[in-house]
RODO-2510 file (C-alpha; in nm, 4 decimals, decimal comma):
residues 360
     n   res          X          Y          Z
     1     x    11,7927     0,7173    13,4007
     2     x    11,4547     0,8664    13,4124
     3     x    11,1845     0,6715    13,2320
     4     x    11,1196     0,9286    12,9757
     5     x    11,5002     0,9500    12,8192
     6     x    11,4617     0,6200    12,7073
     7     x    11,2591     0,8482    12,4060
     8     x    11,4370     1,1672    12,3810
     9     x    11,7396     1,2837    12,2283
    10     x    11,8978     1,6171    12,1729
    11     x    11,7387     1,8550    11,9315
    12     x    12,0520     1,9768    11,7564
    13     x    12,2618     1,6431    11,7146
    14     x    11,9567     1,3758    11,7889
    15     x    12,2205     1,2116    12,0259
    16     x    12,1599     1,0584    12,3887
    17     x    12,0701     1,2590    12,6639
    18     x    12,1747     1,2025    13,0483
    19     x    12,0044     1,3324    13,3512
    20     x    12,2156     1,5190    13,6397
    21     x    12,1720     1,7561    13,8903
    22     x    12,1982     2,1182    13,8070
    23     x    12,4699     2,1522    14,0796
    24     x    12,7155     1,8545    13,9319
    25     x    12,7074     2,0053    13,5721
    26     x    12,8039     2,3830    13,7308
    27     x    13,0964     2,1709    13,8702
    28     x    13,1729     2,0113    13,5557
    29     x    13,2294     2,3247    13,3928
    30     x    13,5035     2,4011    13,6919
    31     x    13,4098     2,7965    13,6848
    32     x    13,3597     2,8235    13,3187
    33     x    13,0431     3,0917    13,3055
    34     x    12,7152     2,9531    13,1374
    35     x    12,5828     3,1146    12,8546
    36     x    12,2309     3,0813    12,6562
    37     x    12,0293     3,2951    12,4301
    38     x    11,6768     3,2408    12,4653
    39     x    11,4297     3,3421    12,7649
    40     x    11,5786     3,5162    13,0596
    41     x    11,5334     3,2448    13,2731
    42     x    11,2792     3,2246    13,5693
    43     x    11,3980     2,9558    13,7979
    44     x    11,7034     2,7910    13,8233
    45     x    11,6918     2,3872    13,7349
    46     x    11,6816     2,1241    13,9514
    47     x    11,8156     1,8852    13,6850
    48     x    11,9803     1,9226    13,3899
    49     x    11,9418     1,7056    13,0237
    50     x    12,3170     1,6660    12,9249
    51     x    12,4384     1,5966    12,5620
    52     x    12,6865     1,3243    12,5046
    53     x    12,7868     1,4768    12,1573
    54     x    12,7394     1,8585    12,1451
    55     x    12,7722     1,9239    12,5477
    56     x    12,4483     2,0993    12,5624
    57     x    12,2854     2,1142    12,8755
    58     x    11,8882     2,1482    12,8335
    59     x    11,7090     2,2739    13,1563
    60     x    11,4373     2,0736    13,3483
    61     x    11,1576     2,3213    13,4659
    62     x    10,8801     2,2226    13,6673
    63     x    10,9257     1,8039    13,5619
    64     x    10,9420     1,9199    13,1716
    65     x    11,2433     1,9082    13,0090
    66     x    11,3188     2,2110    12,7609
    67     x    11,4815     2,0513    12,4562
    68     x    11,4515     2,3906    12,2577
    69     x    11,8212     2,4754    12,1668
    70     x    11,8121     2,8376    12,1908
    71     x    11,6862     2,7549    12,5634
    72     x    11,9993     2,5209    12,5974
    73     x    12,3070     2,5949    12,8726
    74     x    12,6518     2,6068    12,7207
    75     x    13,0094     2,6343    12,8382
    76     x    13,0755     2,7548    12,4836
    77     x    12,9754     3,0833    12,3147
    78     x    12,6409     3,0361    12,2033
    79     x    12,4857     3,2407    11,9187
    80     x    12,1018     3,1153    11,8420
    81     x    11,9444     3,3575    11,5755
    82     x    11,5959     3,3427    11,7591
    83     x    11,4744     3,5295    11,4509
    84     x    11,5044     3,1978    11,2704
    85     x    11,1931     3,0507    11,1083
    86     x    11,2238     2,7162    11,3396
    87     x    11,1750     2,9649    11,6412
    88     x    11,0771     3,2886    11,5218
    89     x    10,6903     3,2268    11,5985
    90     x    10,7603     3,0158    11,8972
    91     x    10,9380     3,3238    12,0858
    92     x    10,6788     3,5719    11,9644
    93     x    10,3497     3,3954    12,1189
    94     x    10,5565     3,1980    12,4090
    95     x    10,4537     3,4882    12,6390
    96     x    10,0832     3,5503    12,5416
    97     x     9,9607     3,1658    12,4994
    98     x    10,1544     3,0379    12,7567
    99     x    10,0141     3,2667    13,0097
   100     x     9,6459     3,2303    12,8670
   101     x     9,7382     2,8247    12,8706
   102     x     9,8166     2,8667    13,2920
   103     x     9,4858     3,1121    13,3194
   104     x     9,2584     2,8223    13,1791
   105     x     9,4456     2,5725    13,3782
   106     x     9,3302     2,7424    13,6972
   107     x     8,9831     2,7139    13,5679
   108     x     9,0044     2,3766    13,3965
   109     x     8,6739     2,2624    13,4006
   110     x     8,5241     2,5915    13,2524
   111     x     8,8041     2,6140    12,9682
   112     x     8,7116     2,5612    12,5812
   113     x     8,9521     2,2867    12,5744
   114     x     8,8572     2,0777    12,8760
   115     x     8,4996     2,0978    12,7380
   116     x     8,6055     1,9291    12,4473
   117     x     8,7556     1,6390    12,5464
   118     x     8,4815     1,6580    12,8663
   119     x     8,3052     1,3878    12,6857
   120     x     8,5396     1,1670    12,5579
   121     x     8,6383     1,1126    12,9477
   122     x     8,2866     1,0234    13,0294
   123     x     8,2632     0,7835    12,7750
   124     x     8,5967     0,6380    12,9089
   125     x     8,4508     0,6351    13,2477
   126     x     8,1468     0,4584    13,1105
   127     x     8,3858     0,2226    12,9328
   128     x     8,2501     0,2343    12,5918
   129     x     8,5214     0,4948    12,4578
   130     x     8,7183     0,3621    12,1889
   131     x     8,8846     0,4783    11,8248
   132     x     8,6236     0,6776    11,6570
   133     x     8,3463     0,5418    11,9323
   134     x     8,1017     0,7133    11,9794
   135     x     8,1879     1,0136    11,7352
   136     x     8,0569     1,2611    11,8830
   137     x     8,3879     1,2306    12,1631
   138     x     8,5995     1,2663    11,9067
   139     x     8,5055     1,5480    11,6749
   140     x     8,4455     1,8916    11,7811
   141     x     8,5636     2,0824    11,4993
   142     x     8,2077     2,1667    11,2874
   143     x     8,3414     2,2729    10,9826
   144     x     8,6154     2,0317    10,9487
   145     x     8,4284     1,7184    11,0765
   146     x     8,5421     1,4776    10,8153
   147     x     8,9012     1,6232    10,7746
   148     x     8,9490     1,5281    11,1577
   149     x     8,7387     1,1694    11,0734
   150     x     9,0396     1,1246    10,7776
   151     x     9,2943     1,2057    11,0224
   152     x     9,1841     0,9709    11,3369
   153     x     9,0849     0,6626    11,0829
   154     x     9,4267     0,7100    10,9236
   155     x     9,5597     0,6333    11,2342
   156     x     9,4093     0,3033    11,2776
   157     x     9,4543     0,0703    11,6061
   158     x     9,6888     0,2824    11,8428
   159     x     9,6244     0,0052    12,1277
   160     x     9,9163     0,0121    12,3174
   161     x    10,1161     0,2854    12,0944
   162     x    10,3430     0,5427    12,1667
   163     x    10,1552     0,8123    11,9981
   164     x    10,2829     1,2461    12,0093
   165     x    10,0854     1,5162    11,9471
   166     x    10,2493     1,8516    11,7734
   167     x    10,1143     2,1142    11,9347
   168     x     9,8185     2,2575    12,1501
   169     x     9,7283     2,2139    12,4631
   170     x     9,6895     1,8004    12,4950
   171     x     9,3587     1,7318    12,4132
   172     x     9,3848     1,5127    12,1335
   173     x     9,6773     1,2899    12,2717
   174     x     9,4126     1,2948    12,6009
   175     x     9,1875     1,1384    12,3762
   176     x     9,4417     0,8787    12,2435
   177     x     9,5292     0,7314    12,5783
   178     x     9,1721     0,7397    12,6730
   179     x     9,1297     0,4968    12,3812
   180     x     9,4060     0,3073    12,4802
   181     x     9,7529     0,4546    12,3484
   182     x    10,0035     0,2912    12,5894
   183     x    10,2545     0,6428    12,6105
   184     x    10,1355     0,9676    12,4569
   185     x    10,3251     1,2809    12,4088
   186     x    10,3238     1,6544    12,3555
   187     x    10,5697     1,8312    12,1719
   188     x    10,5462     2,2613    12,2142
   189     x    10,7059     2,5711    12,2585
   190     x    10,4781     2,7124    12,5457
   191     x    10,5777     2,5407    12,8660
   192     x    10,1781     2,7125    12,9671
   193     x    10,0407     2,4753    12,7662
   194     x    10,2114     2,1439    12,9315
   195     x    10,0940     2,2993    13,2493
   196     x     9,7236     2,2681    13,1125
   197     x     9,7900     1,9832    12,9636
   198     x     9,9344     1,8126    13,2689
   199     x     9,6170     1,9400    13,4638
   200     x     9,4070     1,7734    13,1732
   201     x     9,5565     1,4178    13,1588
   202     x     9,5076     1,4743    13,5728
   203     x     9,1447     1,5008    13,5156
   204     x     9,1245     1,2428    13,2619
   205     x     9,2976     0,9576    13,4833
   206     x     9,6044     0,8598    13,2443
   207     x     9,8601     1,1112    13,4157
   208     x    10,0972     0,8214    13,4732
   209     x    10,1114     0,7407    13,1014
   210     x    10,1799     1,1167    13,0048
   211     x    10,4438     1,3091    12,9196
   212     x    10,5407     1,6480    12,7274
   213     x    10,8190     1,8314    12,6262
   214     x    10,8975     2,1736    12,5337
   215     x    11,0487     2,1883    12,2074
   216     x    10,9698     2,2831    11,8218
   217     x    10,8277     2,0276    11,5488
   218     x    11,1668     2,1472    11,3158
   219     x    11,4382     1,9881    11,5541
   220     x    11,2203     1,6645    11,7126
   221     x    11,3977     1,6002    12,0472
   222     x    11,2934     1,2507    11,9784
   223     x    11,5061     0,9031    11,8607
   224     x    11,4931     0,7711    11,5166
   225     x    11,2320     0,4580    11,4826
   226     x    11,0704     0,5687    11,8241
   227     x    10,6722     0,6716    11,7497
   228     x    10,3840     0,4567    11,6427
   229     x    10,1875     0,7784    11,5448
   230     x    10,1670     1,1459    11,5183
   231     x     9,8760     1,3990    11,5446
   232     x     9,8439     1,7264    11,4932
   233     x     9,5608     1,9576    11,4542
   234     x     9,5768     2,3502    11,2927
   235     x     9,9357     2,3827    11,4096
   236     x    10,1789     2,2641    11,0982
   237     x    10,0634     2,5609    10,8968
   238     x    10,2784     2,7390    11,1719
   239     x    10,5811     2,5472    11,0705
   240     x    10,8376     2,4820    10,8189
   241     x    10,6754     2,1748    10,6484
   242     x    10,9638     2,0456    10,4575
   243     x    11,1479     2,0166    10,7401
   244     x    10,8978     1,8863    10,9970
   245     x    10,8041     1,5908    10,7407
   246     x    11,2164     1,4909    10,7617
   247     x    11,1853     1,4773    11,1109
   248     x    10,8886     1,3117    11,1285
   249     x    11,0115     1,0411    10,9214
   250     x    11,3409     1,0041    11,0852
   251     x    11,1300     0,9503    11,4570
   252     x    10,8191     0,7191    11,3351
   253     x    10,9117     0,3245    11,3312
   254     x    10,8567     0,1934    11,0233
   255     x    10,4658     0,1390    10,9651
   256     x    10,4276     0,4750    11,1960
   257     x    10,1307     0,7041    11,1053
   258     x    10,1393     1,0388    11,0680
   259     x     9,8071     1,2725    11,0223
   260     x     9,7662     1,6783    10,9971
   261     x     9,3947     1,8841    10,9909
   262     x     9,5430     2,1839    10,8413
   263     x     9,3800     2,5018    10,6263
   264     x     9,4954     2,5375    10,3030
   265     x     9,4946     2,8627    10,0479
   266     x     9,1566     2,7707     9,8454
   267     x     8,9998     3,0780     9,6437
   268     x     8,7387     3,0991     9,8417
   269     x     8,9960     3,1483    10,1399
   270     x     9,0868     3,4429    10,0402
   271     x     8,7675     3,5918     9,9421
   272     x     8,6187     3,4838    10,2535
   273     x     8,9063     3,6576    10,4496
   274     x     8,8902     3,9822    10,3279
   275     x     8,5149     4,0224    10,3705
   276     x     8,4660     3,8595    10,6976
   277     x     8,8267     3,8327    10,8425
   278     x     9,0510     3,5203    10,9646
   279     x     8,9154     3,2492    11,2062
   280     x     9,1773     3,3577    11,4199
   281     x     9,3295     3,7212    11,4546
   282     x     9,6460     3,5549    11,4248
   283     x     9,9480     3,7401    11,1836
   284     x    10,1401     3,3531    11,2074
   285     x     9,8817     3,1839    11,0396
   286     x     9,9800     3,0736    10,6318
   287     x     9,7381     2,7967    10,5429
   288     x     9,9121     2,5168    10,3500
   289     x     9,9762     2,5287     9,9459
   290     x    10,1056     2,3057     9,6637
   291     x    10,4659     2,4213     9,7526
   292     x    10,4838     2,3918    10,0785
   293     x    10,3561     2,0017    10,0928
   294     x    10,5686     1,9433     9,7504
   295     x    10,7769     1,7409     9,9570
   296     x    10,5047     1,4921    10,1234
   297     x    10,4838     1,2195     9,9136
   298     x    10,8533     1,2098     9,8509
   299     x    10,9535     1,1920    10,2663
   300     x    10,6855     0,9566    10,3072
   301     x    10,6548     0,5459    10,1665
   302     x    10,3093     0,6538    10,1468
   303     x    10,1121     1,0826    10,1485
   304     x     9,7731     1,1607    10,0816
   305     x     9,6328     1,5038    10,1028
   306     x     9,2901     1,5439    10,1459
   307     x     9,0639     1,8104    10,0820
   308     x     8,7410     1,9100    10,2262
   309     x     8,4768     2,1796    10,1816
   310     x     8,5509     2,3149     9,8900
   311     x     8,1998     2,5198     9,8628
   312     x     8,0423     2,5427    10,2363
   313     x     8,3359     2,5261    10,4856
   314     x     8,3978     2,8952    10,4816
   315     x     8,0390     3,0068    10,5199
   316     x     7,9792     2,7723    10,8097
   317     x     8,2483     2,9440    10,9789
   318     x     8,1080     3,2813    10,8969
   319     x     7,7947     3,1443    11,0531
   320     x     7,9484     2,9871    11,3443
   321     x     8,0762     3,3533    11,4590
   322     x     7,7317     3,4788    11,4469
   323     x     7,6124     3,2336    11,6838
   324     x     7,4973     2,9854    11,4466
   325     x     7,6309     2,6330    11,5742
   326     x     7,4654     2,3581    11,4183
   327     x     7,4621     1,9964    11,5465
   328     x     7,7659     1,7482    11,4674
   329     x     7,5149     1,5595    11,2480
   330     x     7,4001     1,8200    11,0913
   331     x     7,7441     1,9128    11,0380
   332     x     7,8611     1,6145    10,9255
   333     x     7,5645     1,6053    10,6702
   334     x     7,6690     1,9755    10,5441
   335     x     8,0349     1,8972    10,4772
   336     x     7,9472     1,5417    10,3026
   337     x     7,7326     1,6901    10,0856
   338     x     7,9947     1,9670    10,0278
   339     x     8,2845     1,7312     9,9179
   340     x     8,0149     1,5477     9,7257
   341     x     7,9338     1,8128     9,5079
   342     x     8,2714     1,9236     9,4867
   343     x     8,3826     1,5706     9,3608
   344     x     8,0805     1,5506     9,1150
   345     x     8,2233     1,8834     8,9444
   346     x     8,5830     1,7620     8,9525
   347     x     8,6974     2,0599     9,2123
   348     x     8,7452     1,8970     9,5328
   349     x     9,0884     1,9849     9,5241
   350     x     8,9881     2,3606     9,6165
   351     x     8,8519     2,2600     9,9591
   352     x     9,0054     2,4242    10,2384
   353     x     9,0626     2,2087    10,4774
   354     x     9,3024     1,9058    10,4026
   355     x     9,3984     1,5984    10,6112
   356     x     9,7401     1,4759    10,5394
   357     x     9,7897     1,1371    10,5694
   358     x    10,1252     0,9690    10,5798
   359     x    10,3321     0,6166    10,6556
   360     x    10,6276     0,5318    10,7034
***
């Protein structure tokens, strides 16, 4: 069995999954025609990852296995409603990010996200690279500087963890083995972005202690009791919260960490985006709300939200895409005095960014 099934189960049924050639499940199925629903498929398997429950066969393309059930091989007639809101937003960018995700790859050392992380590898190198040390390798994100501190603290010592990522393109579970996870994951729906990621941990020197799967956060292809921690930066605003928090819960161990940077719908959110426009051009994004944590603390033996820059956020971001990019301590110094004030007039919980916080 392949090192990596030791961690992964099927998305649909959470039930084991076995590795076999592509040609020995064809001649399982003794003529019996495949179907599947979702991509039209650009290469034919090598290897297959076979259900012992539900008989679906998930694909293994280019070493990653595809544990997305719409994506899934089937002797059976398959119907997968890809307009469903666990894939709907998956299937609509898979095209566009994964192909910008493969561009940057090619040019790795020029790419926004390599020059993130760019420093937290030298430190590594350097050998003083550690949880939170030196801070300016670990946050990058000027207006949300202390949301991100919230998040990393929360997770506390992840020496020799077996930490996962939800989303993006790797850098922050890059940073995590740097500072000594032992086994660090990615979970998305753009098999681009494990190529970039892949070409990351490469650069960063903890390949061998990397892996990623294609799959969404709503059906974790992972076993129950199996992570130490999970991060996840501006992508569970993209996904059905209630949902993802059962499925986090069911895959931490118990004591496992779980911590989100996420936007949420403050007043001056909206203002803000009418006059200047979103961060992102991006129709998918629905910052967080009331009802859509109002399961957190119930999923979770412990849930904090957090909220942040209730007053100054916004306009540093305004600033930011005028070309105004202040220092990280200077940044750091806006946003604390920004929650300060806010928590002096008792309105902190308008900020708009929040870190969730979570244990199992």
């Amino acid at each position: 069995m392949t090192s990596y099934l030791t961690a992964l189960a099927c998305p649909r049924c959470h039930s084991v999954l076995t590795e076999i050639t592509y040609r020995a499940y064809v001649e399982q199925l003794k003529g019996q025609p495949l179907t599947r629903t979702g991509t039209p498929p650009t290469a034919r398997p090598d290897t297959v990852l076979l259900c012992s429950r539900c008989s679906r066969a998930y694909p293994v393309l280019e070493g990653t296995p595809i544990l997305l059930a719409p994506e899934a091989l089937s002797s059976e007639p398959v119907s997968e409603d890809l307009t469903h809101p666990y894939y709907a937003e998956a299937y609509a960018e898979m095209e566009h990010y994964g192909s910008v995700a493969r561009e940057q790859a090619r040019h790795l050392e020029s790419s926004p996200p390599f020059r993130s992380v760019k420093r937290s590898i030298e430190c590594a190198a350097e050998g003083c690279f550690g949880l939170l040390r030196p801070v300016d390798a670990w946050l990058d994100q000027m207006p949300d500087t202390e949301a991100h501190w919230d998040a990393y603290s929360h997770l506390g010592d992840i020496g020799g963890a077996e930490v996962l990522q939800l989303g993006g393109k790797g850098t922050n579970v890059v940073r995590m083995l740097l500072a000594g996870a032992e086994t660090g994951w990615l979970l998305t729906p753009m098999l681009g972005e494990v190529a970039f990621a892949r070409s990351l941990a490469d650069a960063a020197g903890v390949r061998d202690r990397f892996h990623a799967v294609v799959g969404v956060a709503e059906e974790l292809p992972f076993r129950e009791d199996r992570l130490d921690a999970v991060f996840t930066a501006g992508c569970l605003h993209h996904m059905q919260t209630g949902r993802v928090f059962e499925e986090l819960a069911r895959a931490l161990r118990p004591g496992g960490r779980f911590s989100a940077v996420e936007p949420w719908r403050a007043p001056l959110y909206g203002i803000g985006t009418r006059i200047f426009g979103k961060r992102e051009p991006n129709p998918f994004c629905r910052p967080l709300t009331e009802d859509r944590v109002r399961t957190f603390g119930s999923t979770f033996k412990r849930a904090d939200v957090v909220h942040h820059g209730a007053f100054l956020r916004y306009p540093l971001i305004v600033a930011q895409k005028v070309g105004y990019e202040p220092r990280l301590a200077t940044a750091r110094r806006i946003m604390r005095f920004d929650d300060a004030l806010a928590s002096l007039l008792g309105v902190r919980r308008f900020g708009s960014c929040v870190a969730l916080l979570a244990q199992t």
